[in-house]
Each structure stands twice: as C-alpha cells, then as structure tokens.
C-alpha positions as a Python dict, from the first residue, in 0.01 Angstrom:
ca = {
    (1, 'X'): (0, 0, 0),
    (2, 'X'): (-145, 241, -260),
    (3, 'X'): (-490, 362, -290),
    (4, 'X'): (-590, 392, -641),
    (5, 'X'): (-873, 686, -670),
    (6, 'X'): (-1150, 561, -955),
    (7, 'X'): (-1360, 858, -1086),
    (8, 'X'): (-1479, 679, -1383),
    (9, 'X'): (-1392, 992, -1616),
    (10, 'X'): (-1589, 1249, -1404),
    (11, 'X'): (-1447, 1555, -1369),
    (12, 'X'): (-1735, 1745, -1150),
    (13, 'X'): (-1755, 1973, -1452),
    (14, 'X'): (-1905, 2010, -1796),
    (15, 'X'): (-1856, 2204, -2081),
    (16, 'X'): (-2087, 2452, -2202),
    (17, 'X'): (-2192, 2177, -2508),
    (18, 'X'): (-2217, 1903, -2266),
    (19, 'X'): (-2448, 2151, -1999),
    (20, 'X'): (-2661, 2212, -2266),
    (21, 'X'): (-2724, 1857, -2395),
    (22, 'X'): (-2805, 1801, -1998),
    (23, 'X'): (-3063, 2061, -1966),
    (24, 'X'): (-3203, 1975, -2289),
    (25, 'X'): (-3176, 2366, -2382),
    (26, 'X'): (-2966, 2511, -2666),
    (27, 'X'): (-2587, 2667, -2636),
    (28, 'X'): (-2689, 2958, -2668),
    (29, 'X'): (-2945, 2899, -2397),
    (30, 'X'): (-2661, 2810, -2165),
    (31, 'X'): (-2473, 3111, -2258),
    (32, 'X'): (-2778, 3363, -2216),
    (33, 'X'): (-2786, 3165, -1840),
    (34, 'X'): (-2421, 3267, -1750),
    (35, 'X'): (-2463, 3615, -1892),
    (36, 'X'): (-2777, 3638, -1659),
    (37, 'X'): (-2580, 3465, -1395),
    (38, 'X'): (-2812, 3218, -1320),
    (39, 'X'): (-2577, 2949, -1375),
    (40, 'X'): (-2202, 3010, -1259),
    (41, 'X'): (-1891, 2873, -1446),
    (42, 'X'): (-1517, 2870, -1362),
    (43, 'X'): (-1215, 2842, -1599),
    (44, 'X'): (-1027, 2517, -1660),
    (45, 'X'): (-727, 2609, -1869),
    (46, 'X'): (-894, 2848, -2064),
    (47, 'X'): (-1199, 2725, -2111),
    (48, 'X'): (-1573, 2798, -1995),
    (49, 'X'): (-1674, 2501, -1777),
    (50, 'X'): (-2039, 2456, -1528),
    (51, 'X'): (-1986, 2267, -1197),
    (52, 'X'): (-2223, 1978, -1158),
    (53, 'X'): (-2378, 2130, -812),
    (54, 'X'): (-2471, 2402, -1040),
    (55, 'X'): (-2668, 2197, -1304),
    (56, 'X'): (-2823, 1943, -1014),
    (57, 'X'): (-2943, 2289, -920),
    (58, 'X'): (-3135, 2318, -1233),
    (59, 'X'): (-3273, 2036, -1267),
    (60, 'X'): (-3616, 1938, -1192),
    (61, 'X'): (-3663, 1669, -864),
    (62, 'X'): (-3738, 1338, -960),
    (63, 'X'): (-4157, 1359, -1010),
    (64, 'X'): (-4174, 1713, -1074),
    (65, 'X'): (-4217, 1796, -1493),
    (66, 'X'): (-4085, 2154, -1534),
    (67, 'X'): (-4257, 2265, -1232),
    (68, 'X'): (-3925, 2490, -1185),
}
C-alpha cells in the first residue's frame, strides 16, 4: 500500500516577498535583516529563500503587541 504525503503546498520556506508580507515589514526591510544576519536564508535553486522556524522566531507570541 502507498502512503501519499499531503503538505498542502507548504514548502517550510518563503521567499523574500512572501517573508516580508508575513512580518508586515518592507523588502527591503527583509533584506537589511539578512545583511544584519538577524534572519538566516538558504538557497533553493538559485534563489534567496527564509525557513519558517526563522520567521516563527520573529514573530510576536500570541498576546504580546510588538513587545519584541
């Protein structure tokens, strides 16, 4: 029997656009962050790409308003 895997089109990373539209900050923003190294990225055939563990990282707790 075969085990389908569903992942529902998540990858476990995002692009630099779609990391920016989730921190609510500008591209640039996100660039200036990876310059600084405060938020890593690896390459994924070329391209600049943030691992979700390093965005949850970012974001604020549940309750907590920019207290960060």
């Amino acid at each position: 029997m075969e085990t389908k895997k569903f992942d529902a089109g998540f990858s476990g990373v995002s692009s630099v656009r779609e990391a920016a539209w989730i921190l609510g900050v500008s591209r640039s923003e996100v660039h200036r962050l990876i310059r600084v190294g405060v938020l890593p990225t690896v390459r994924r055939r070329s391209r600049l790409v943030v691992p979700a563990h390093a965005l949850a990282r970012l974001l604020p707790l549940p309750g907590e308003r920019g207290q960060r």
